[in-house]
N, C-alpha and C positions, 0 to 999 in steps of 0.2 A: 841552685840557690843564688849563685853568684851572679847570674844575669837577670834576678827580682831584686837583689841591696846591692848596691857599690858600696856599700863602706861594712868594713870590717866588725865593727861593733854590731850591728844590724843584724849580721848573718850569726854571730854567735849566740846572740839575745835568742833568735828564730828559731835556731836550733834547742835552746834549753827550751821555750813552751810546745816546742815539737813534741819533746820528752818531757814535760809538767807543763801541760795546759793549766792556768792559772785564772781566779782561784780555783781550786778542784767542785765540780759542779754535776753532775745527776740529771740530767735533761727528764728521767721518769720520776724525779722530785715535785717537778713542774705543778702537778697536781694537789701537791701537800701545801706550797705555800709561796708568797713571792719576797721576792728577796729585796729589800726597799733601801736604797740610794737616798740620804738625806738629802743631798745638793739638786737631785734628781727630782723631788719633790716641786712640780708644778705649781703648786699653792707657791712656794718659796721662793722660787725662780719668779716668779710673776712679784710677790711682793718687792724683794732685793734687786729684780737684775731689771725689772721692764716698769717702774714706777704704780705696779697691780693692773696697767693696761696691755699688756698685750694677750692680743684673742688667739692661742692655740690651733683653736677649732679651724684657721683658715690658714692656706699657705705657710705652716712653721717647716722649717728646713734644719733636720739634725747633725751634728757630725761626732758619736762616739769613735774616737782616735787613740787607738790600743784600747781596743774593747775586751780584749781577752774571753774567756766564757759566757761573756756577754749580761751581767750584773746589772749593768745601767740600760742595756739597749733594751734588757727584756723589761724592765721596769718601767723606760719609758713607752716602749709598745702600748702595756697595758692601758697607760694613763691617756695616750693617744688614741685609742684602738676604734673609737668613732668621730675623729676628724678626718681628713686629708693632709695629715702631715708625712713627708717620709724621710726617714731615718738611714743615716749610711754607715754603717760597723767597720771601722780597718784597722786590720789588725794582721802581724807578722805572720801568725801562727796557723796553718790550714786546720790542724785539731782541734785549735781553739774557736774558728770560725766552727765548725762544722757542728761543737757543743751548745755555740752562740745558736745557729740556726737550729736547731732542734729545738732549744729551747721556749723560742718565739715561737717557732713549730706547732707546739704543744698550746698554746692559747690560742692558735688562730689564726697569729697577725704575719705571719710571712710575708704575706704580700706589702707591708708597711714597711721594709726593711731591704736595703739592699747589701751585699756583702760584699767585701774590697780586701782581697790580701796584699800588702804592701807595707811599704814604710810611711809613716805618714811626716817623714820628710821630702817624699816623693808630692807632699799635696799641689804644691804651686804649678805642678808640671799633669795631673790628674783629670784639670780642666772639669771640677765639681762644680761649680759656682758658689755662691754665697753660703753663707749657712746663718741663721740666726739665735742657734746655741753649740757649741763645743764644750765636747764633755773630754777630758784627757786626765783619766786618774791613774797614778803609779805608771806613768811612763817615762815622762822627761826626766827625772832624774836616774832613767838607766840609758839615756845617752852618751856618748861621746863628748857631746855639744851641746847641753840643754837649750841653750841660746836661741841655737838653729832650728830646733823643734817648736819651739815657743812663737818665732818668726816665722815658719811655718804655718802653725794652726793661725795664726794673726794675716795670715795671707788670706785666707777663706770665710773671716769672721766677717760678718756686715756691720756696717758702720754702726749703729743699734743693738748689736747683736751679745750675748755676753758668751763668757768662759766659765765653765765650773775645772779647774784641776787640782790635782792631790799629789804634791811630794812628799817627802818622806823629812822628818822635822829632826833636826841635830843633836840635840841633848837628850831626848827621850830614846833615843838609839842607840846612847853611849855604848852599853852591853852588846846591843846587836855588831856594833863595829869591833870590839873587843874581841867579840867570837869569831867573826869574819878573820881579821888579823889570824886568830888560834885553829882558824879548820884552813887557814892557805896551808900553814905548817905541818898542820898534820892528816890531811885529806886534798892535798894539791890537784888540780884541774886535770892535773892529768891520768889521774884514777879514773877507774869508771863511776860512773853519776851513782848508781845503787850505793856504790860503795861508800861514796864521801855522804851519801843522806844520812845511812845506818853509822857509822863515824862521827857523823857530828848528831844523832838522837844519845849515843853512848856517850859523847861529852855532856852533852847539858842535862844528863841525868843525876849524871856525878859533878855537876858545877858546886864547889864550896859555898858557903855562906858569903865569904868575902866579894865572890865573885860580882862585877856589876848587872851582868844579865841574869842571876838568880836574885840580887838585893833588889834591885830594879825595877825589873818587864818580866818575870818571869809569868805574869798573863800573856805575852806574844806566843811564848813556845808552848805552854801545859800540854796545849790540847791542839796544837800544832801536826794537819796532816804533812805526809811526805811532800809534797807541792810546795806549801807553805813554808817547810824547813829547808828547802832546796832557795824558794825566791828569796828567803827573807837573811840566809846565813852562808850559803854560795854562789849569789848572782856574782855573775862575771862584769858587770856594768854596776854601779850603784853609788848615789853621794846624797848628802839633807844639806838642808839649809837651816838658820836659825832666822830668827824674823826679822835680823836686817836685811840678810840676803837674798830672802824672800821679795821685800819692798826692790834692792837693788835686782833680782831679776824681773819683776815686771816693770821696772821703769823704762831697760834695757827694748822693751817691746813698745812704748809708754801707752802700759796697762793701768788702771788705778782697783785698788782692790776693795771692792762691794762690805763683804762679812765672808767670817767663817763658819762654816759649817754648825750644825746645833752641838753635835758630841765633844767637840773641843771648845763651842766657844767662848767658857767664862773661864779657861785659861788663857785666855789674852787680854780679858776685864783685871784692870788694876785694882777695878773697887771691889774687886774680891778677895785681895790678897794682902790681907791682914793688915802690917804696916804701909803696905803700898797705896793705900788710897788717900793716906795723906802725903806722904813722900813722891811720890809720882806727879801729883793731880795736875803739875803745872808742867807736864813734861808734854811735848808733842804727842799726839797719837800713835804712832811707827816707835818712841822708843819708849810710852804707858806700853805698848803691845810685846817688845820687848823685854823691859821689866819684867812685866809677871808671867813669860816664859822661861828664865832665868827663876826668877821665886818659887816657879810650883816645877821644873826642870824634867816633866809627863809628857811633854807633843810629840807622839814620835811621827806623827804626820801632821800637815797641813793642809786642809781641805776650804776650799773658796769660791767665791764667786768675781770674774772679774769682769772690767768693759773699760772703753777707752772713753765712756760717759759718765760724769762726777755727779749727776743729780739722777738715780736710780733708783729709790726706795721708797716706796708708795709713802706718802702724807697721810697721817691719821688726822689732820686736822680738815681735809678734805669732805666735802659734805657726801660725795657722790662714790668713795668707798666705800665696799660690803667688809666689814669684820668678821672671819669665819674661823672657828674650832677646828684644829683639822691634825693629823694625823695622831701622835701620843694622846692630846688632850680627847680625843671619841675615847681611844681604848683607856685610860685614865679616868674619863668621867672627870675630866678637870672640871666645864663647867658647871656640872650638878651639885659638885663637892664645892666647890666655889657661892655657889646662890645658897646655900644650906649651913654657911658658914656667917649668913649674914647677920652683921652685929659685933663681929669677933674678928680673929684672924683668919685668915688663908694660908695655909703653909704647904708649901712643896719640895718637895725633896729633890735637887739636880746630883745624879749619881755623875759622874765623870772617870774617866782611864786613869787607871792606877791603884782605885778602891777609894779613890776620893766622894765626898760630898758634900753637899753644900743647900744650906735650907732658905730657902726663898719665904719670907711671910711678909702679907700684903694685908694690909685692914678693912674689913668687906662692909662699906658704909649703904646704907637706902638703895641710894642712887646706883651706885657700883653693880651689887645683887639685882636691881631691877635689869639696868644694862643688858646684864651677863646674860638675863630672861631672856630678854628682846633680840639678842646676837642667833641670829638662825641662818646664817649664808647667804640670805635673800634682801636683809632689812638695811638700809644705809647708815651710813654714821649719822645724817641729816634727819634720818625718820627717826634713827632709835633716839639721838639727841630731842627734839622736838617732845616725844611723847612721852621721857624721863623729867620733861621740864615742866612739862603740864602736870604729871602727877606727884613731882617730889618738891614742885615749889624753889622751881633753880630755876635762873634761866639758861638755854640753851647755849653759850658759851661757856657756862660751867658745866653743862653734861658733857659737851664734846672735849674738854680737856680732863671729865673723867672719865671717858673711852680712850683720850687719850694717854692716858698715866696707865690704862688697863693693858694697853697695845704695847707702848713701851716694856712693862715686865714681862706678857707674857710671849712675846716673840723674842725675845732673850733663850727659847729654848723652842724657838719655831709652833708655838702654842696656839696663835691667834693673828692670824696673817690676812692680810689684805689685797682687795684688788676691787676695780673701777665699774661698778657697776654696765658698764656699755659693755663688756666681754664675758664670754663664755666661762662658765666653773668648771674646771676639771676636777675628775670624781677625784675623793680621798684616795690614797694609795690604798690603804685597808679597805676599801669600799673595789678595788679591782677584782677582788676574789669573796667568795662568801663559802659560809663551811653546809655541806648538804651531807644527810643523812647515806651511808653507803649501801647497797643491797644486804648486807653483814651488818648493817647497823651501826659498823663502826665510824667515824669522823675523816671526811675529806677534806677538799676544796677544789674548786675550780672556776673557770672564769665565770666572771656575769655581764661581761660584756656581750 
């Protein structure tokens, strides 16, 4: 072990996914269902991080960096699985590679993927070339160094190229650090690993009311397998950021940060949190984001998009944009419910972590409902404006800023995402797998690629 990590930290991490491959994963699940990475989401990555032009289908170059079970790599396999992109998975762990690879296994795409056991601070010295996405979730914050790791993956990243990574967020983890603290005491490292899991399942069963991990989070543990209860309440390496430390470690890289993720992100929206949209509204961006993580005190991770390029987010005001429906809103029927609503409101429901929710209602005018008709992945903003304007008696600068007011709310929750008509669609995430009847009649899935 000692002559694949030099540093001390490295080999102990390696050790524990040796003995908890992480997350815990089923490689003959593969067939039931696929596990979908919001940030991972190509529609999304193309709208936020490549301005909706960059073409997949040709020359993309991946780099999942502590892939562990392989979560993202097999997600984006799928979504990839008929370009010429390829994918490079490294990761500490040979059990966790070995789950990783089965996993892709099972759809097909092996040959899109190659596998790297290492440190991926070893990148600068691996002689990969470029990459133009890195995906690094739940790692850097169980270094030593986050710094260095961060400086690392920033060594391999193309000038163009973006970051997706996921730390772990400061306040939403009060609890979990609380317990961390209360199983060193009483289930110390130097027990055996069975032992301090079943010791710290018997604490948080019996956690009091007062406690903050059961007043709290007590959705992290419920249903929390042994893997889980091992990474998340006795990693040997582990620290969060709050969302200034966040901005000050990308600057530390000078990264600038895209968005975050769909499931957290109108916890960082001020004008959702109650008094904060008036009290904040004149605050810088970095400390509105701030603010109303402090207010709603739930992120217990942080999940984004980042690049060392300030102008990344596709223009709805672009004529040569396609607007497409694409993963919740197919299974939703957002836009069905949305055209059927015409005349009236549109209300949607944004559940969020914690048991939080929050109701989004939009006014669905003529023009809006017509829009929403004409949105079919294929049609541009330029065509759907144009023939909104012919039949609703607008002209065409007001269709397109009412596709634009449409784009604004509904990618607020990665609903209605864009990208540049000269480039390739990658299929829905839910569109990677379709469900077919089984010899038993019973309900599977498997690729359709």
């Amino acid at each position: 072990m000692a002559s694949v990590y030099s540093d001390t930290t490295s080999q102990t991490v390696a050790k524990q996914y040796e003995n908890y491959p992480y997350p815990l994963r089923n490689p003959a699940d593969e067939h039931k269902r696929l596990m979908i990475s919001h940030v991972d989401n190509l529609h999304a990555l193309n709208h936020y991080g490549f301005r909706g032009r960059r073409d997949f289908s040709q020359g993309f170059r991946v780099l999942v960096a502590g892939g562990g079970t392989g979560d993202a790599t097999t997600c984006l396999a799928c979504q990839l699985a008929k370009t010429d992109a390829r994918i490079v998975h490294l990761d500490l762990s040979s059990k966790a590679i070995d789950i990783s690879r089965q996993r892709v296994r099972a759809w097909g795409l092996e040959h899109r993927v190659e596998w790297i056991q290492d440190s991926l601070l070893k990148l600068p010295e691996l002689n990969l070339g470029e990459f133009d996405y890195v995906n690094c979730s739940g790692v850097l914050h169980h270094l030593a160094q986050p710094e260095e790791g961060l400086a690392a993956l920033d060594s391999v990243l193309a000038d163009d190229g973006v970051m997706a990574i996921m730390v772990y967020g400061q306040y939403g983890r009060t609890g979990v650090y609380q317990t961390q603290d209360l199983m060193r005491l009483l289930a110390p490292p130097e027990q055996p690993s069975a032992e301090r899991v079943e010791a710290t399942r018997n604490v948080l069963s019996a956690l009091p009311p007062t406690n903050w991990m059961r007043a709290g989070s007590p959705h992290l543990y419920e249903k929390a397998d042994n893997h889980e209860i091992y990474d998340m309440f006795l990693h040997s390496q582990d620290r969060a950021y709050t969302v200034g430390e966040l901005y000050e470690f990308l600057d530390s890289a000078g990264l600038n940060l895209i968005e975050f993720d769909p499931h957290h992100r109108l916890h960082y929206d001020y004008r959702y949190a109650g008094p904060l949209a008036t009290l904040a509204a004149n605050l810088p961006k970095r400390q509105q984001q701030a603010a109303a993580e402090l207010f709603w005190g739930a992120i217990h991770k942080h999940a984004f998009w980042a690049s060392h390029k300030t102008d990344t987010i596709a223009d709805p005001n672009d004529p040569d944009n396609i607007p497409t429906f694409v993963g919740p809103a197919l299974m939703l029927k957002t836009r069905e419910h949305f055209i059927h609503a015409r005349g009236k409101y549109f209300s949607h429901a944004m559940n969020m972590p914690g048991g939080l929710s929050l109701e989004m209602k939009i006014p669905v005018t003529p023009s809006r409902a017509r829009i929403a008709e004409l949105i079919n992945g294929t049609r541009t903003i330029g065509a759907i404006a144009w023939q909104v304007a012919s039949e609703e008696g607008i002209t065409e600068a007001q269709a397109i800023q009412e596709i634009v007011a449409l784009v604004e709310v509904f990618s607020r929750q990665d609903l209605l995402l864009l990208r540049h008509r000269s480039v390739w669609a990658p299929p829905n995430l839910e569109g990677c797998m379709a469900p077919v009847p089984s010899p038993k009649g019973r309900q599977h899935f498997r690729s359709t690629s």
